[in-house]
N, C-alpha and C positions, 0 to 999 in steps of 0.2 A: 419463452420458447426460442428456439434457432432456426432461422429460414435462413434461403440461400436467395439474392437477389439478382438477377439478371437484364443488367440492362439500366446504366447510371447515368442518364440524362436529366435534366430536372427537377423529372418528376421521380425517377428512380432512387436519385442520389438524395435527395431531401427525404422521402420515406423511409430510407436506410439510416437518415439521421433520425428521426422522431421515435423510429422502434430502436435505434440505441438506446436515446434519452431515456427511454420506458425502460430501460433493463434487458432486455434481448438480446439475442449473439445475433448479429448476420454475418453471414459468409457472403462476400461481394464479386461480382464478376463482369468486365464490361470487353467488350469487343478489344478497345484502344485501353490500355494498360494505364493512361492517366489515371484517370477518373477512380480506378481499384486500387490505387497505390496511396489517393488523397484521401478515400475512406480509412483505407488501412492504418493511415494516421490518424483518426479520429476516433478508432476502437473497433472496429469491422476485422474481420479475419478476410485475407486475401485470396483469391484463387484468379487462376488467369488462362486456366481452360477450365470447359467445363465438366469434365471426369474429376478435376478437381475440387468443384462445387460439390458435387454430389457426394465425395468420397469424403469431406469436412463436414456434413449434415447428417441427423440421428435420425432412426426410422420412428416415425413413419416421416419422413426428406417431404419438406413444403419449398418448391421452388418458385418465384413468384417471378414472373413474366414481363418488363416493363421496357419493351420496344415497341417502336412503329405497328402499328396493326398492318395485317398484309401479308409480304413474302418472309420479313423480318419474322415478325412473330409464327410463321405457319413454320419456318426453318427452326427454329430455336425450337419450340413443342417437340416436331417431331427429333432434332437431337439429343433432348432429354430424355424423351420415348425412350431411346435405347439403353440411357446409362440408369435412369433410373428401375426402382424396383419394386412389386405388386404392394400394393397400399400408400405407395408414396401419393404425392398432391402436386401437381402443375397449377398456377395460380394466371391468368391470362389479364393483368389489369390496366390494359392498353383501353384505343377505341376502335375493338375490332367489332365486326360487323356482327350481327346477334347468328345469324345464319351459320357464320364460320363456328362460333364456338357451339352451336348446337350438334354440328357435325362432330368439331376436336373432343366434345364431351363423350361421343359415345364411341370414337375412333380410340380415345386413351383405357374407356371402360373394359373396351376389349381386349386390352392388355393387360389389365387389372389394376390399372393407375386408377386416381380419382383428378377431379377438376373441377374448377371454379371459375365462373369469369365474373370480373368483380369491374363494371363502371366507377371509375375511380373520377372524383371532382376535387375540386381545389387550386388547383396549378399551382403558384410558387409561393403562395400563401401558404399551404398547408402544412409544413415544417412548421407555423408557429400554429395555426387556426386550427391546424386540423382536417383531416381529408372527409369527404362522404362518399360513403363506398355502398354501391347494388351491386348484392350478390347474388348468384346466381350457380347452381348446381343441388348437391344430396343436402340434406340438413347433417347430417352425421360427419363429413368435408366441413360443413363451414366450422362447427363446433370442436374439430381440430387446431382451427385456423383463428378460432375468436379471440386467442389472448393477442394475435396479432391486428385484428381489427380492434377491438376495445381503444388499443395503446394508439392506432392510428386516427383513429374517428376523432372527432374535438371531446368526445366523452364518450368514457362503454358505454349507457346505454343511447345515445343519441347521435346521429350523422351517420348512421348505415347502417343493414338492414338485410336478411334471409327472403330475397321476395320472390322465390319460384326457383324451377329447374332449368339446367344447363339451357344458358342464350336468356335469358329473364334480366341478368344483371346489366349485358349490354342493352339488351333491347330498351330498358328503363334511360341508360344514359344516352342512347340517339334518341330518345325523347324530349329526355331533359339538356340536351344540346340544343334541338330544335326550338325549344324554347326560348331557351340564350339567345337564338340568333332574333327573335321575336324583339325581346325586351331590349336586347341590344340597338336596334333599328329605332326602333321607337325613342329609347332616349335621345339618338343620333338626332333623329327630324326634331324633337322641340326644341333642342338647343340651336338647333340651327335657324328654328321660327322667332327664338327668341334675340340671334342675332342678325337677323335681319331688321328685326323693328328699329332700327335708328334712332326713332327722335325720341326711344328710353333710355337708348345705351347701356345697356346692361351691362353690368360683370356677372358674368356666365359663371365664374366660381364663386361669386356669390349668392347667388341663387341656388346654385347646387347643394351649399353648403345651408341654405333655408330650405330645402325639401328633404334632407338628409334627417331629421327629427323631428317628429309627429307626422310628418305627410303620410298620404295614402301611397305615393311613389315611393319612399325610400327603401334603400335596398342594398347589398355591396357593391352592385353594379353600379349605383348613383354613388357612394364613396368611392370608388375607383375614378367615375370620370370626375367628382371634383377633384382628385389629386393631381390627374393630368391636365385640368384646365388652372390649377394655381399653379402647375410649371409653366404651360405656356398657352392663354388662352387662346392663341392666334392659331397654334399645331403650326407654327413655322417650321418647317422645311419635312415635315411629315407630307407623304405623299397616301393618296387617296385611294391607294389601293388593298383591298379587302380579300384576304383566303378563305377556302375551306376546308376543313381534312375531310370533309365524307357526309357529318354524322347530319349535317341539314339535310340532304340529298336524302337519304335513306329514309329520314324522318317523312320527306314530301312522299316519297315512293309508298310507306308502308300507308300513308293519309289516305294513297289512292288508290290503293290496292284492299284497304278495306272501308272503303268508298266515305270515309272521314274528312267532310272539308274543313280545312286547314288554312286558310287566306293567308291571314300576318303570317306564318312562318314561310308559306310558300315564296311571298311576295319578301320577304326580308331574305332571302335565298336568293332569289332575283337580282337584289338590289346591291349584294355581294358581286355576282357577274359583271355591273353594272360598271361596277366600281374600277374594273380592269381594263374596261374600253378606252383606248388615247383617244378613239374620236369612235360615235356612232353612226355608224351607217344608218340602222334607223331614222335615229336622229335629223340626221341630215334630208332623210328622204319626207320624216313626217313636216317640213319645212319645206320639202317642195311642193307636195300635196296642197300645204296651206296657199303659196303662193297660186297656186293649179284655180284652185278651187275661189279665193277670199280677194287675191289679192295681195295678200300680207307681202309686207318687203322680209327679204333675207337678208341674213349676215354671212359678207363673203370672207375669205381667207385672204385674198388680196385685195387694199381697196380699191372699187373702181368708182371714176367721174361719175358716171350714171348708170346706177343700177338697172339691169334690161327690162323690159315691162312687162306685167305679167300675163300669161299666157289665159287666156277663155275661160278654159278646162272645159269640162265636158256639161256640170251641171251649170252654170256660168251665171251662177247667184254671188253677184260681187262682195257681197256684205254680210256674207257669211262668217262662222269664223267657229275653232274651236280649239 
């Protein structure tokens, strides 16, 4: 089949590679005319507006969606809105918010467009792996769309999946985001308990590399970090600071919104926040408290001769402590 792809960043431009490799025509289009120019060279047909995308693709026109979730993608929808034509397909396979596309699904209906939002997984693996895609709209839309899923999935019938109507596909992947942030946390603190323990000395990619086959842990998540820790197990000059795009948050929100406790992910979402603090105030303060309350000496920023002495507190049980 022939899609029209919008939007060649990463994840754009490597999906535009894997449906060539399949056989496919894509018509490629990116904001900045690089990115459209180096497909062009690799067998993609160019467009560099998008009246032009649309006017290079055969009815029924599948335009597949792969920017920023947000104003990015709400503006591109609605400019295809106009150029395209009744039974075409808009393909949403960002991470946009499940709500958005429930809305954009039945905003395009009414035009007589059709739509998909498709939670796309993989990141820069999936050019060779293979992407997992939750879909999300009519069943009659995806089975237009499936010779393009087949070719993208690690195999037609495995790594993606028809799981409900418009807002299903994202809703499935800010789940399975929230998850990520789960397992990701957790592999974080063992490696970190297992380098503390000193007098084994671990090599942390070797270990990694012994839970990677038969353990109850392994996973690609655990071959990813032993690859990063046979480059540098130390994370020399890697700073400690952790993003979000969204899909944790959302994931905590809909936990409690239908009243699902969620701890590890909530708590790995946290611990992202955590991550960006230069200095906590908390921190600092649950260290006064202690001194307030126990006694405990603190650590100052400046040294001084003599640490001041500690204050009563209120409850003024010295030998407290927590």
């Amino acid at each position: 089949m022939k899609i029209g792809m919008v939007g060649l960043g990463k994840m754009g431009a490597n999906m535009s590679r894997r449906l060539l490799q399949g056989g496919h025509g894509v018509v490629a289009y990116n904001r900045s005319p690089g990115p459209t120019q180096q497909l062009a060279e690799e067998g993609a047909e160019a467009a560099f507006e998008l009246q032009e995308l649309v006017d290079k693709l055969e009815a029924p026109r599948v335009a597949w969606v792969m920017v920023p979730a947000g104003a990015a993608t709400e503006g591109l929808i609605q400019d295809l809105a106009e150029l395209l034509e009744p039974g075409d397909v808009v393909i949403d396979g960002g991470n946009s918010f499940y709500q958005d596309s429930i809305r954009r699904g039945a905003w395009l209906k009414a035009r007589e467009l059709r739509f998909l939002d498709v939670g796309t997984s993989g990141g820069i693996w999936g050019l060779k792996e293979g992407y997992s895609m939750m879909v999300g709209g009519a069943p009659e839309t995806v089975e237009i769309v499936r010779p393009a899923f087949e070719t993208l999935a690690p195999g037609p019938d495995k790594g993606w999946g028809h799981l409900g109507d418009s807002g299903a596909g994202h809703f499935a992947k800010m789940v399975h985001n929230g998850i990520e942030y789960g397992l990701m946390q957790a592999y974080a603190e063992g490696f970190e308990i297992l380098r503390g323990k000193k007098e084994f000395n671990y090599d942390l990619h070797h270990v990694a590399q012994v839970w990677r086959t038969g353990s109850v842990v392994r996973s690609w998540l655990l071959d990813l970090t032993a690859t990063a820790l046979e480059e540098d197990a130390e994370l020399e000059g890697i700073e400690g600071w952790v993003a979000d795009s969204g899909e944790g948050r959302w994931t905590v929100k809909e936990a409690i919104d239908l009243d699902v406790p969620a701890p590890v992910i909530t708590l790995a979402l946290q611990m992202r926040f955590v991550s960006r603090q230069d200095e906590s105030y908390a921190a600092k303060l649950l260290a006064a408290m202690r001194n307030q309350f126990g006694g405990h000496a603190m650590k100052y920023v400046e040294p001084q001769e003599e640490p001041p002495e500690a204050s009563p507190g209120v409850i003024g049980r010295g030998e407290s402590g927590s």
